[in-house]
PDB file of N, CA, C, O and CB in Angstrom:
ATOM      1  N   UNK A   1      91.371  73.653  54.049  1.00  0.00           N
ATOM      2  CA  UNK A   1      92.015  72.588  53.326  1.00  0.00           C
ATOM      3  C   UNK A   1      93.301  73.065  52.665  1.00  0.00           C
ATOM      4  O   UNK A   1      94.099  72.174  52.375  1.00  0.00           O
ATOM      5  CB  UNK A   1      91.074  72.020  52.296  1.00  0.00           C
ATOM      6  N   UNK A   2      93.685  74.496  52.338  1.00  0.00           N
ATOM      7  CA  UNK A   2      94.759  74.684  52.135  1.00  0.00           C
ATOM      8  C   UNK A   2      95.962  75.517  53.241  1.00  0.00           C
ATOM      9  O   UNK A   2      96.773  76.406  52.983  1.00  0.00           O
ATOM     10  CB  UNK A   2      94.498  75.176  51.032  1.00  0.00           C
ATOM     11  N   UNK A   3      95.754  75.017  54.137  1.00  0.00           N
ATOM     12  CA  UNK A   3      96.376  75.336  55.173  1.00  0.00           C
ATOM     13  C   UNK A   3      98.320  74.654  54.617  1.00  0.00           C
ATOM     14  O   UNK A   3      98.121  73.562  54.086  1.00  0.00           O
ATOM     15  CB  UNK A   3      95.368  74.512  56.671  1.00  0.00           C
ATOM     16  N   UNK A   4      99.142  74.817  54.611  1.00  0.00           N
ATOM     17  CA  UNK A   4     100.210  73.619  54.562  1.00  0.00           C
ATOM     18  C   UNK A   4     100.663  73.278  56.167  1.00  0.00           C
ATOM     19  O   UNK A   4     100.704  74.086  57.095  1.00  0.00           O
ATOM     20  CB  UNK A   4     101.702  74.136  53.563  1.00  0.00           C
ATOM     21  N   UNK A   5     100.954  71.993  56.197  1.00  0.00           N
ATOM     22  CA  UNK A   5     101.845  72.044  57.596  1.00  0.00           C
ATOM     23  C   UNK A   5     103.122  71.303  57.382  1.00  0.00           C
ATOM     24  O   UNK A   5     103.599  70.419  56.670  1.00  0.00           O
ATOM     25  CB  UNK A   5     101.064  71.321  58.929  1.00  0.00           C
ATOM     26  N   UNK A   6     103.508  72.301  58.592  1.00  0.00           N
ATOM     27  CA  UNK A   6     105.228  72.363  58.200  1.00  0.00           C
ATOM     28  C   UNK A   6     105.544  70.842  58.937  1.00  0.00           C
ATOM     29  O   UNK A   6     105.300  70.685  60.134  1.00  0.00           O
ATOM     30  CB  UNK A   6     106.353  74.032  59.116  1.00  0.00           C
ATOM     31  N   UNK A   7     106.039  69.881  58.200  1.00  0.00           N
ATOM     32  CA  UNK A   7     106.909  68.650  58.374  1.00  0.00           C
ATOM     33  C   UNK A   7     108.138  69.099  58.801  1.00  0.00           C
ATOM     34  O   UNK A   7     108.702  69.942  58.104  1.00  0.00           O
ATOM     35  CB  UNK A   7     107.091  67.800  57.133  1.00  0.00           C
ATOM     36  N   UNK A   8     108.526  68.807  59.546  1.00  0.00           N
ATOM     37  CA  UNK A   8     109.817  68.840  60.165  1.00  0.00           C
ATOM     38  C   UNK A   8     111.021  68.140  59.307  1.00  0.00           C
ATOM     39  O   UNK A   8     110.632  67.177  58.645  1.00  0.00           O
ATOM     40  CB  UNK A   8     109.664  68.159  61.531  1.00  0.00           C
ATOM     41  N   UNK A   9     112.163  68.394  59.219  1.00  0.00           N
ATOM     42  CA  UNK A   9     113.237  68.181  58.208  1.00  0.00           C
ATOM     43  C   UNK A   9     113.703  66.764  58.460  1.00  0.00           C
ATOM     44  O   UNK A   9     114.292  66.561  59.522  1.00  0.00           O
ATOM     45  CB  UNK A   9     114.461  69.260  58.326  1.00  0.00           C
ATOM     46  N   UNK A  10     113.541  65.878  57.724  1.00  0.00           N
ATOM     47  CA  UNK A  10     113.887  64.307  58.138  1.00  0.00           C
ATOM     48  C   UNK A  10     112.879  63.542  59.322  1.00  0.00           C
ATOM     49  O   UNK A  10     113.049  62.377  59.683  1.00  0.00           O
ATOM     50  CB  UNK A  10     115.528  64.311  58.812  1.00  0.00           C
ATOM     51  N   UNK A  11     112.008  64.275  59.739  1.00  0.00           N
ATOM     52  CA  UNK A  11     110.715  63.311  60.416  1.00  0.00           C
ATOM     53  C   UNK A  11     110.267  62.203  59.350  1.00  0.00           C
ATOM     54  O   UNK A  11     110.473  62.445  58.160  1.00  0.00           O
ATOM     55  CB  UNK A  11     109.186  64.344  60.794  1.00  0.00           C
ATOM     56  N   UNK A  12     109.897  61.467  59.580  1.00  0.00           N
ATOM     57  CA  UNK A  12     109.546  59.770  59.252  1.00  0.00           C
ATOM     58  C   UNK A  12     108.891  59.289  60.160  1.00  0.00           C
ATOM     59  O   UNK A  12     108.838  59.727  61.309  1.00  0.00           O
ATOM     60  CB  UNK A  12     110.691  58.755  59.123  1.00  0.00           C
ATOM     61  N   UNK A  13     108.210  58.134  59.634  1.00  0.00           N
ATOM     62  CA  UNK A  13     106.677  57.261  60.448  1.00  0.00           C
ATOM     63  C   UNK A  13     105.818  57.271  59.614  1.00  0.00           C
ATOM     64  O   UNK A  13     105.592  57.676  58.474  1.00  0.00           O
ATOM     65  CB  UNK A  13     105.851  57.912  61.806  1.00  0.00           C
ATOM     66  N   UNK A  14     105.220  56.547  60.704  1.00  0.00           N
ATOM     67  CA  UNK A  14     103.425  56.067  59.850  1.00  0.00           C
ATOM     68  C   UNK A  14     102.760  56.682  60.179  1.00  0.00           C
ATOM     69  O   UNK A  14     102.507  56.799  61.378  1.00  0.00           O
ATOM     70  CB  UNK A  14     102.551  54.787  60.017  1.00  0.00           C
ATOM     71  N   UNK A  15     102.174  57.358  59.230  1.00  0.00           N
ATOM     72  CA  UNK A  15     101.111  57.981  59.160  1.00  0.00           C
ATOM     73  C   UNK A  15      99.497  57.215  58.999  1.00  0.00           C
ATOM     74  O   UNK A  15      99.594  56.232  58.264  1.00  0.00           O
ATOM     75  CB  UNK A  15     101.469  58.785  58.148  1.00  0.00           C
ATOM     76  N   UNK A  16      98.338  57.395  59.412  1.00  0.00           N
ATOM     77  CA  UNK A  16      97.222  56.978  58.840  1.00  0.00           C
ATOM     78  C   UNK A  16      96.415  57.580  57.751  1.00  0.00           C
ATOM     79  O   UNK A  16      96.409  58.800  57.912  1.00  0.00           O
ATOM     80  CB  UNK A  16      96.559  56.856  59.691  1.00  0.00           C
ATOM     81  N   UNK A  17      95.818  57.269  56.840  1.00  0.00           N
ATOM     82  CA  UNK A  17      95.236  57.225  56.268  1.00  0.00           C
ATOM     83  C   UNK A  17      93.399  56.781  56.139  1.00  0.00           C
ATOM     84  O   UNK A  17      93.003  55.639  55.903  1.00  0.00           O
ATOM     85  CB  UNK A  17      96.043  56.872  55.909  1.00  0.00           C
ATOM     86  N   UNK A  18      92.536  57.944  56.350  1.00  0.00           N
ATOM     87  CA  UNK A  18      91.307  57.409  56.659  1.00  0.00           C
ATOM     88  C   UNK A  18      90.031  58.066  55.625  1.00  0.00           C
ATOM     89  O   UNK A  18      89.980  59.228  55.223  1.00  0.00           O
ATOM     90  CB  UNK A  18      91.094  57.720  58.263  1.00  0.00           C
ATOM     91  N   UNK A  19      89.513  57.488  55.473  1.00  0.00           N
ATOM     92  CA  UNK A  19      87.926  58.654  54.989  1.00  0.00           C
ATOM     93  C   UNK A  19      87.601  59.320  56.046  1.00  0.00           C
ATOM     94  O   UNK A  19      87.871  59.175  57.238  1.00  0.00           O
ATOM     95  CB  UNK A  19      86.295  57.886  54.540  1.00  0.00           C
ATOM     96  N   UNK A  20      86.779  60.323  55.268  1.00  0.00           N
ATOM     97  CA  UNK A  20      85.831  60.923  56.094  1.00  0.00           C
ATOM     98  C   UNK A  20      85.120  61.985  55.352  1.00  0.00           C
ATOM     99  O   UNK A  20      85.562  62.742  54.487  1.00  0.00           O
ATOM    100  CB  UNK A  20      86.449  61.441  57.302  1.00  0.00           C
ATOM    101  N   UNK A  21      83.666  61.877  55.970  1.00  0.00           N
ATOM    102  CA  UNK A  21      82.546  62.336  55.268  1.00  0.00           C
ATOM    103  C   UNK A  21      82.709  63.596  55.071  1.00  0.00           C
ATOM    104  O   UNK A  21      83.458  64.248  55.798  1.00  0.00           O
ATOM    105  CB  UNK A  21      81.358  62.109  55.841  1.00  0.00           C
ATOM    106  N   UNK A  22      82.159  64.038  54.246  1.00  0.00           N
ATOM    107  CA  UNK A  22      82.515  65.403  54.466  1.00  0.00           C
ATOM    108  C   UNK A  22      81.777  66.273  55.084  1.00  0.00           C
ATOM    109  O   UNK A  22      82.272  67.366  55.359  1.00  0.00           O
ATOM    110  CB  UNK A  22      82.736  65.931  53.491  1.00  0.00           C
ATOM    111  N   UNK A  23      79.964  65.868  55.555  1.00  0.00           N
ATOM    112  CA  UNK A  23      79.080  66.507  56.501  1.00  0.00           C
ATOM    113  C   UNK A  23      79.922  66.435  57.946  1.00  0.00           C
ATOM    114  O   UNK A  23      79.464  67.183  58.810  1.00  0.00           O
ATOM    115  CB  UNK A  23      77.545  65.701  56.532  1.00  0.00           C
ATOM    116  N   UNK A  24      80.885  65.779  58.265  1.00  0.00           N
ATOM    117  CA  UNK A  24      81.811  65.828  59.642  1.00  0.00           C
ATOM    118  C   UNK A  24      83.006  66.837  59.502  1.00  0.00           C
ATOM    119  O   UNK A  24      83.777  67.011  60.447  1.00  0.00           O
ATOM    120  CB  UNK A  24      82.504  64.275  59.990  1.00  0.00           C
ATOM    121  N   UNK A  25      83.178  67.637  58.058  1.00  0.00           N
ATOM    122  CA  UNK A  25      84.010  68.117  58.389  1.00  0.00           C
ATOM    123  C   UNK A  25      83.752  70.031  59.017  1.00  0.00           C
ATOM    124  O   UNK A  25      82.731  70.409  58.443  1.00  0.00           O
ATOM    125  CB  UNK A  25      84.815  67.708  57.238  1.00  0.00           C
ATOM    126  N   UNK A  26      84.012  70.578  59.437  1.00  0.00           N
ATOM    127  CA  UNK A  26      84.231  72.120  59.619  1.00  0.00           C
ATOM    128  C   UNK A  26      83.417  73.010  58.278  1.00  0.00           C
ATOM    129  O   UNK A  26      83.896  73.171  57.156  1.00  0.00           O
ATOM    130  CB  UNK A  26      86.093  72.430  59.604  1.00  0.00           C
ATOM    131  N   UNK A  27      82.545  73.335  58.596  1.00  0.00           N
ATOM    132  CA  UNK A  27      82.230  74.474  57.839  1.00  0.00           C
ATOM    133  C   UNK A  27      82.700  75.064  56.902  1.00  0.00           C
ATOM    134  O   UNK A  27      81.892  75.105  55.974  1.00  0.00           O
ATOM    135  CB  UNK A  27      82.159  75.180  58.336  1.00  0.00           C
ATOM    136  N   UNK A  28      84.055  75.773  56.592  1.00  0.00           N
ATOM    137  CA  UNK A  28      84.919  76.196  55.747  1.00  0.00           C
ATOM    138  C   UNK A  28      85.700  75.096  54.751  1.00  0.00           C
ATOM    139  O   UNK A  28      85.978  75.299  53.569  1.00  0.00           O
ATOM    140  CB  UNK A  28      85.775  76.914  56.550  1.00  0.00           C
ATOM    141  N   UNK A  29      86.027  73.711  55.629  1.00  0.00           N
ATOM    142  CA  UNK A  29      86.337  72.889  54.662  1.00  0.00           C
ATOM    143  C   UNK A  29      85.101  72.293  54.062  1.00  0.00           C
ATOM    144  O   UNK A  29      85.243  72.082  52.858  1.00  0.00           O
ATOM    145  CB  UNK A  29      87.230  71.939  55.136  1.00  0.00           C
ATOM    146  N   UNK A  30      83.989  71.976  54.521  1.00  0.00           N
ATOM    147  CA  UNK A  30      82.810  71.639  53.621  1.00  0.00           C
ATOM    148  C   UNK A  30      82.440  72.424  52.605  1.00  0.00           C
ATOM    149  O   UNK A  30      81.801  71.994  51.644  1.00  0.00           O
ATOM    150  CB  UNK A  30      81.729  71.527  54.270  1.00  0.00           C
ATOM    151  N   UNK A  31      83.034  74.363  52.814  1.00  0.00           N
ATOM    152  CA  UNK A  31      82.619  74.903  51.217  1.00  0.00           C
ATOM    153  C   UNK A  31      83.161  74.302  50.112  1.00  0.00           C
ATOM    154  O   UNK A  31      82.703  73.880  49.050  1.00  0.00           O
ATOM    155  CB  UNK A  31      82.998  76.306  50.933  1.00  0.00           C
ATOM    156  N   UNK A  32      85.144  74.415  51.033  1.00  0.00           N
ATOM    157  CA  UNK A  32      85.986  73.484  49.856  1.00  0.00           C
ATOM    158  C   UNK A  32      86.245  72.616  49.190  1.00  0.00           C
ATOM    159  O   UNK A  32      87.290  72.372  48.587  1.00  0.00           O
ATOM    160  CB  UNK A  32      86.559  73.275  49.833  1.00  0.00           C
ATOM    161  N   UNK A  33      84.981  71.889  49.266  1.00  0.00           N
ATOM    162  CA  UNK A  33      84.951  70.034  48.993  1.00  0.00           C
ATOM    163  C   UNK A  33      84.337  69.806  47.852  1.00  0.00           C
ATOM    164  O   UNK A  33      84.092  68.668  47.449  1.00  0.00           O
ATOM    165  CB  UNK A  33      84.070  69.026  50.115  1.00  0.00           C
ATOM    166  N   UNK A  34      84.037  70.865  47.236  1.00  0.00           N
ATOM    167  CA  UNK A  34      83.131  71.057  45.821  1.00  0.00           C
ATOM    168  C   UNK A  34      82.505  69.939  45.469  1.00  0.00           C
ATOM    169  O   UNK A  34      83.131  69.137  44.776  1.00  0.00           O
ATOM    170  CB  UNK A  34      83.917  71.440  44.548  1.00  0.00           C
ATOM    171  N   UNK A  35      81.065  69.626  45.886  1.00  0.00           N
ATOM    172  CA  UNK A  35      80.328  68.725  45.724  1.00  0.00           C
ATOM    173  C   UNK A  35      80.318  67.170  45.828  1.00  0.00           C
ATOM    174  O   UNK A  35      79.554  66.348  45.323  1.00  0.00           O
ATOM    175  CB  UNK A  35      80.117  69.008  44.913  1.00  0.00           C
ATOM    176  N   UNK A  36      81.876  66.955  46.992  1.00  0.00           N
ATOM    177  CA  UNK A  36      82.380  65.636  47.268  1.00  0.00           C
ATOM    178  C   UNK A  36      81.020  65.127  48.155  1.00  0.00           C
ATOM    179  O   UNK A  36      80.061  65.768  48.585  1.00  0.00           O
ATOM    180  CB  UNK A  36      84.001  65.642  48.141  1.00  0.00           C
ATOM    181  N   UNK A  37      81.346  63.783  48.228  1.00  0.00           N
ATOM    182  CA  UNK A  37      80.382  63.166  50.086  1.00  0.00           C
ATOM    183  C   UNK A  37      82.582  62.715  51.081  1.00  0.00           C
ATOM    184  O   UNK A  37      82.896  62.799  52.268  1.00  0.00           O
ATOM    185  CB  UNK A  37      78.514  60.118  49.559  1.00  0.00           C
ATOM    186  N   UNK A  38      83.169  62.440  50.261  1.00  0.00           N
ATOM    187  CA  UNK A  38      84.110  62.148  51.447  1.00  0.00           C
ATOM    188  C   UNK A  38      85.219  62.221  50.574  1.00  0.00           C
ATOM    189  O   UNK A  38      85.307  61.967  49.373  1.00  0.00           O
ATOM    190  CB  UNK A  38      83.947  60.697  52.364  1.00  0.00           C
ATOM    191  N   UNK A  39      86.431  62.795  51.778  1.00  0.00           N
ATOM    192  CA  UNK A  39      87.716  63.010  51.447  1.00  0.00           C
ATOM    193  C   UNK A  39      88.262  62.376  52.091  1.00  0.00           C
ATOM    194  O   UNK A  39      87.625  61.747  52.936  1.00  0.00           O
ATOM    195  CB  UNK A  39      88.193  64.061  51.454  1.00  0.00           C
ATOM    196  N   UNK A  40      89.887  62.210  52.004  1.00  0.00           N
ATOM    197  CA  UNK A  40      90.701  61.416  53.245  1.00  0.00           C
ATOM    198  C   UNK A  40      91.290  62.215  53.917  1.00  0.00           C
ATOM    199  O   UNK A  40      91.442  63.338  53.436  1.00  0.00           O
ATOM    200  CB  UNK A  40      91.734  60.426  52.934  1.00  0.00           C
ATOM    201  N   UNK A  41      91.744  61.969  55.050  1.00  0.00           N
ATOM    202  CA  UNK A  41      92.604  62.508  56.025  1.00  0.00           C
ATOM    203  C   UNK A  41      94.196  61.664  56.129  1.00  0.00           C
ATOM    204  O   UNK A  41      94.075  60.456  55.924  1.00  0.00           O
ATOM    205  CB  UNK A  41      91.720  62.418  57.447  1.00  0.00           C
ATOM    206  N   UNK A  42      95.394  62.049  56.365  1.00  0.00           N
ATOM    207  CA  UNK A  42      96.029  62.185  56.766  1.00  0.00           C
ATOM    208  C   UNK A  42      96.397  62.057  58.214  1.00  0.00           C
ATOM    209  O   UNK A  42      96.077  63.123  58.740  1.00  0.00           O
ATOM    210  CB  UNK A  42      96.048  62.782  56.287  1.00  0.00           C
ATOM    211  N   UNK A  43      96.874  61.318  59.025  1.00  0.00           N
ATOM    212  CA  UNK A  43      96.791  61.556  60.689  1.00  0.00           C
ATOM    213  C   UNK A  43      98.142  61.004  61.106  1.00  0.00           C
ATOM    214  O   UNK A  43      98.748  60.138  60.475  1.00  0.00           O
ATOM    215  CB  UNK A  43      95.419  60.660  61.570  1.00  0.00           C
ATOM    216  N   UNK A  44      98.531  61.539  62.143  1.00  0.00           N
ATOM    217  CA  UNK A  44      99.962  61.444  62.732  1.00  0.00           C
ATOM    218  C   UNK A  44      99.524  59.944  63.748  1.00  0.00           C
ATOM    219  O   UNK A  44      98.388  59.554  64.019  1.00  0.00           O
ATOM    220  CB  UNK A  44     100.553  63.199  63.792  1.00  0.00           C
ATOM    221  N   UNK A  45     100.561  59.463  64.065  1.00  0.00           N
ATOM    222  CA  UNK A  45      99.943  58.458  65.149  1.00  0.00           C
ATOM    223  C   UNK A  45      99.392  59.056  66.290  1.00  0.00           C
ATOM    224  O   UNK A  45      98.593  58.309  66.854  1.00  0.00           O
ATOM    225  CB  UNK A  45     100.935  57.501  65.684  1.00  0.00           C
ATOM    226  N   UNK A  46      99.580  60.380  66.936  1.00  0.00           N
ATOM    227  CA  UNK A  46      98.503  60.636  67.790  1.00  0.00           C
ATOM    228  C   UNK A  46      97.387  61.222  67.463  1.00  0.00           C
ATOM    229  O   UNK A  46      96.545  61.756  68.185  1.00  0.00           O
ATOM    230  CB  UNK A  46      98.835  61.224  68.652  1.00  0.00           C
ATOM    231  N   UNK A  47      97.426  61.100  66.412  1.00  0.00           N
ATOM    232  CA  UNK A  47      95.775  61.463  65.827  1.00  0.00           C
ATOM    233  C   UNK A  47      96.015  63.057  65.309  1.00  0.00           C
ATOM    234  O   UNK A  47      95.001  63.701  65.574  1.00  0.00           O
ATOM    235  CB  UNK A  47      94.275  61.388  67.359  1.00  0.00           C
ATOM    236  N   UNK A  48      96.660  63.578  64.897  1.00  0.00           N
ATOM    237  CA  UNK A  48      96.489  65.112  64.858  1.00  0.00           C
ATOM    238  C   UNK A  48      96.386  64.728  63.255  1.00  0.00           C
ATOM    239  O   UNK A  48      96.834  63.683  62.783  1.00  0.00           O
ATOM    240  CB  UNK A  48      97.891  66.348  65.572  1.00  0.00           C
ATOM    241  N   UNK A  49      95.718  65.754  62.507  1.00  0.00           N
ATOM    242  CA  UNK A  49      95.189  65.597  61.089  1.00  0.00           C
ATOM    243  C   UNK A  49      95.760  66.515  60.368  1.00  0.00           C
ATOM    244  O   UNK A  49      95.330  67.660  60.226  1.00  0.00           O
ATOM    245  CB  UNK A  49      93.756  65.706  60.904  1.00  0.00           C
ATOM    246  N   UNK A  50      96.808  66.035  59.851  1.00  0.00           N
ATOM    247  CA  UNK A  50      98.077  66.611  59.073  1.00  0.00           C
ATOM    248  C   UNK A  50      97.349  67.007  57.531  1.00  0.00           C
ATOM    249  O   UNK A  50      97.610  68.200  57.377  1.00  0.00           O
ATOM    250  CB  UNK A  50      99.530  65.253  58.927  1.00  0.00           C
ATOM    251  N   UNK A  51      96.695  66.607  56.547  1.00  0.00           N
ATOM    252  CA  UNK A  51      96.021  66.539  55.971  1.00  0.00           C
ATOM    253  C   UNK A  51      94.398  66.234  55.111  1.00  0.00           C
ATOM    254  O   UNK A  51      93.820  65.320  55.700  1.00  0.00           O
ATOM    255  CB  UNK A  51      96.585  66.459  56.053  1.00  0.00           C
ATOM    256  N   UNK A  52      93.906  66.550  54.396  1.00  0.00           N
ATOM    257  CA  UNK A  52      92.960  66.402  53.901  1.00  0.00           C
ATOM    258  C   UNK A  52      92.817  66.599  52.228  1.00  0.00           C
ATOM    259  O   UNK A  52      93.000  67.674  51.656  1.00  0.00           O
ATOM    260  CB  UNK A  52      92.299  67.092  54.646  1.00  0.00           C
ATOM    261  N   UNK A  53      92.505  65.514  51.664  1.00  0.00           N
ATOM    262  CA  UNK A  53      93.065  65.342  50.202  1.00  0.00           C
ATOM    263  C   UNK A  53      91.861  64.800  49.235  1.00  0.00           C
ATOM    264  O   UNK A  53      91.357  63.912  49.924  1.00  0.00           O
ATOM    265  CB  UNK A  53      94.399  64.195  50.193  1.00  0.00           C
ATOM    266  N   UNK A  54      91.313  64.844  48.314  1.00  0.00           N
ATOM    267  CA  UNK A  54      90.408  64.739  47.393  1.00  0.00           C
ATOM    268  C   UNK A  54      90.226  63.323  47.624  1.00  0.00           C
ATOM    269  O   UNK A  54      89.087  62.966  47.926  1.00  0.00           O
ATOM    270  CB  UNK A  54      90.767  65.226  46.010  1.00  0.00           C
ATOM    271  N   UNK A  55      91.409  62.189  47.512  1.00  0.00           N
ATOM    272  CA  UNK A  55      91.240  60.960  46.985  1.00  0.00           C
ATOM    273  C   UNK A  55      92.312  60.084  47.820  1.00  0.00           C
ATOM    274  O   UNK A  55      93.479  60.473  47.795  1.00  0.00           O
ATOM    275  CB  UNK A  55      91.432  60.982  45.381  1.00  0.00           C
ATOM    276  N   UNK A  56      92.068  59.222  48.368  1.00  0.00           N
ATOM    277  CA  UNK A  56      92.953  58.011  48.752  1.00  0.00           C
ATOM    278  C   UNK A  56      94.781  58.189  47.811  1.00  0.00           C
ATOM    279  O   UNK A  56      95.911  58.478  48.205  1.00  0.00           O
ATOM    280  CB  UNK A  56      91.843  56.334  48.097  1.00  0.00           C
ATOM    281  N   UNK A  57      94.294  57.898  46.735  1.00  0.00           N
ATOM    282  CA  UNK A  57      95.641  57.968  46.024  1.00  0.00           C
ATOM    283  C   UNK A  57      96.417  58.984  46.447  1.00  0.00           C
ATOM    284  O   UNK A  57      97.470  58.619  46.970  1.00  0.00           O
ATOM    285  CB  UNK A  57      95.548  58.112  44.627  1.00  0.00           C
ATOM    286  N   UNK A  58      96.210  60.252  46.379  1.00  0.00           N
ATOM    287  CA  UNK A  58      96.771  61.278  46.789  1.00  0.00           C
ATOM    288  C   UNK A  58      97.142  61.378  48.139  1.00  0.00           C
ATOM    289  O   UNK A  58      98.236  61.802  48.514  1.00  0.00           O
ATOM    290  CB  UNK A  58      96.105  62.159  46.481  1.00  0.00           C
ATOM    291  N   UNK A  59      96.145  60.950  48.946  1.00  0.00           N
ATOM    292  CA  UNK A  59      96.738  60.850  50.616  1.00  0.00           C
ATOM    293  C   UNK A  59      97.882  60.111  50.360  1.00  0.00           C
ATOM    294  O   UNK A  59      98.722  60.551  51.145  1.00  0.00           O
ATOM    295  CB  UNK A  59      95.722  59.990  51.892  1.00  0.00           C
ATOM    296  N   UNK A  60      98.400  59.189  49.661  1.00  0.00           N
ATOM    297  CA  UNK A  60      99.230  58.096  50.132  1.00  0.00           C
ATOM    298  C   UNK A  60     100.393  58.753  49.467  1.00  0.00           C
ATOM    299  O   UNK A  60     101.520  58.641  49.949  1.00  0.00           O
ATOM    300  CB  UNK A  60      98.829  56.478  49.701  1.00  0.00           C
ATOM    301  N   UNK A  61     100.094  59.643  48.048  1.00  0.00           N
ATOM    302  CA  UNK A  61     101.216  59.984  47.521  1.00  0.00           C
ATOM    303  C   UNK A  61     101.759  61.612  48.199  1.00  0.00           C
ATOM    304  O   UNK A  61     102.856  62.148  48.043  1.00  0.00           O
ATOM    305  CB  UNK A  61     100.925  59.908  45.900  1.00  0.00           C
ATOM    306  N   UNK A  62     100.747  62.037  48.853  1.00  0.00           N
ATOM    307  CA  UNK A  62     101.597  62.950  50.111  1.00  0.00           C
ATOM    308  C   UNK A  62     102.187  62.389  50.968  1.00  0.00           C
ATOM    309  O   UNK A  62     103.344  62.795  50.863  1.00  0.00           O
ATOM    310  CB  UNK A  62     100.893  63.765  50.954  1.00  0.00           C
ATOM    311  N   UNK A  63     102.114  61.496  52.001  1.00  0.00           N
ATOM    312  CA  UNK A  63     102.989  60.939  52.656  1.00  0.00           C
ATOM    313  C   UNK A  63     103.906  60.402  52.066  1.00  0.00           C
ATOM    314  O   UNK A  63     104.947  60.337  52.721  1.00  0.00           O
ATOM    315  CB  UNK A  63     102.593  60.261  53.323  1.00  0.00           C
ATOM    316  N   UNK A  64     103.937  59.882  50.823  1.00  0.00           N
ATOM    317  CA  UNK A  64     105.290  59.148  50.537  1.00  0.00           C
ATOM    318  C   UNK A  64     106.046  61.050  50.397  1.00  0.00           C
ATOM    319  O   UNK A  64     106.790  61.657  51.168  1.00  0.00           O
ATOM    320  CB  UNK A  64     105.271  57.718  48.627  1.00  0.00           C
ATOM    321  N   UNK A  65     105.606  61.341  49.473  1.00  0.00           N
ATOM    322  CA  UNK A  65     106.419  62.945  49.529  1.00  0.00           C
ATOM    323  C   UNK A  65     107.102  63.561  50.113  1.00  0.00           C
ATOM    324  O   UNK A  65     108.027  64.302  49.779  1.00  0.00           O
ATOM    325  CB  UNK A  65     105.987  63.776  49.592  1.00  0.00           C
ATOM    326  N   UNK A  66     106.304  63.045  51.917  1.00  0.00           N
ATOM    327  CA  UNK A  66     107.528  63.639  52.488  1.00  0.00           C
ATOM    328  C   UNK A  66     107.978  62.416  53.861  1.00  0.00           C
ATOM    329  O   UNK A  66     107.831  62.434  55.083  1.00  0.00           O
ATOM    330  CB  UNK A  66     107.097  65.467  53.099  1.00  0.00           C
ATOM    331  N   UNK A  67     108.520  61.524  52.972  1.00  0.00           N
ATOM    332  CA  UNK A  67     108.608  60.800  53.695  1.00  0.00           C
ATOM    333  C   UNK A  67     107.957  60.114  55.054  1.00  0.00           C
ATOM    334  O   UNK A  67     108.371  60.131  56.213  1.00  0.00           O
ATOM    335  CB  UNK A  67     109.294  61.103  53.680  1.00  0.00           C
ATOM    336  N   UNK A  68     107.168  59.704  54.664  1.00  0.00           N
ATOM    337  CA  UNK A  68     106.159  58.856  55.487  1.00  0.00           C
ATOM    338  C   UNK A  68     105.521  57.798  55.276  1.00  0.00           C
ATOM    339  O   UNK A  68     104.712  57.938  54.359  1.00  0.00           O
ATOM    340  CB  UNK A  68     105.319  59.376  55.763  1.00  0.00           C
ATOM    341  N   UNK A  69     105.534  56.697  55.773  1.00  0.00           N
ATOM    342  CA  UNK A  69     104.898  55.230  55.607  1.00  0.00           C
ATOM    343  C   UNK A  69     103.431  55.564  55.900  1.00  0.00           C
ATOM    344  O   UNK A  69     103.025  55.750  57.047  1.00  0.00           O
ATOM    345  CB  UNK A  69     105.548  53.966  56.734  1.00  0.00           C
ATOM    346  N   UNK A  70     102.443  55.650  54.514  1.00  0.00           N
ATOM    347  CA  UNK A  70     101.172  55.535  55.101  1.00  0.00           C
ATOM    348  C   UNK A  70     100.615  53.982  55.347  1.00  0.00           C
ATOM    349  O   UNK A  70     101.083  52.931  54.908  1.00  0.00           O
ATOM    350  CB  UNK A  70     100.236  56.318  54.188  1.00  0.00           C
ATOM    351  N   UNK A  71      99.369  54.216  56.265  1.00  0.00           N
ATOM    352  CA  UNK A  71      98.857  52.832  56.270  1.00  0.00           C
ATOM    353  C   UNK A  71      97.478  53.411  56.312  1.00  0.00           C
ATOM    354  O   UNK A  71      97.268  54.608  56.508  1.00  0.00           O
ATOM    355  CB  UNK A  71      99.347  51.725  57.535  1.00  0.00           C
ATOM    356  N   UNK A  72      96.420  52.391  56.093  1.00  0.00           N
ATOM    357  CA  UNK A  72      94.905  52.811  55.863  1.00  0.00           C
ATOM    358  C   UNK A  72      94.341  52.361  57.452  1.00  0.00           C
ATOM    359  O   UNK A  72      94.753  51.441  58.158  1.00  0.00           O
ATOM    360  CB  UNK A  72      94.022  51.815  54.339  1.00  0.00           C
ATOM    361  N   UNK A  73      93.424  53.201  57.685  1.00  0.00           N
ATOM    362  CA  UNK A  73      92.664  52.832  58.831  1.00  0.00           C
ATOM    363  C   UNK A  73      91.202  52.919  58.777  1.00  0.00           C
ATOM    364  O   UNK A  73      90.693  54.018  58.556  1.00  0.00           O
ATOM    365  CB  UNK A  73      93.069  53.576  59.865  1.00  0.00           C
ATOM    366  N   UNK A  74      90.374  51.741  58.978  1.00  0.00           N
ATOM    367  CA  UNK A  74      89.384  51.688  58.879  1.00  0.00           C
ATOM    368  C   UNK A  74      87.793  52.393  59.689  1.00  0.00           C
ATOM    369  O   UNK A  74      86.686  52.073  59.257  1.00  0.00           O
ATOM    370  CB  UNK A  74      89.667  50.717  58.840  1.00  0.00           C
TER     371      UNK A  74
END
């Protein structure tokens, strides 16, 4: 979960925004989840998972950060 990934300089788009449980996530990020059930993800439109963030709010206020239109996906 603390991986950073490098955004490219002036990239823009929509990003998604989703839950997810945290028994689905990887082993190493399930140590890091300190007693959560679900975090959000972050996702590029082809699906690659740019992030993973404590709380909805925060997903949305990383993408605005670096410029990115989030939207929620159900």
């Amino acid at each position: 979960m603390n991986t950073e990934y490098d955004f490219e300089a002036g990239e823009t788009g929509i990003v998604y925004v989703r839950s997810v449980k945290v028994e689905d996530l990887p082993e190493d990020m399930r140590e890091q989840a300190e007693g959560l059930d679900t975090l959000y993800a972050v996702h590029s439109p082809d699906g690659e998972r740019l992030a993973v963030v404590r709380d909805r709010a925060l997903a949305f206020v990383l993408a605005r950060q670096n410029n990115m239109d989030p939207v929620t996906v159900h």
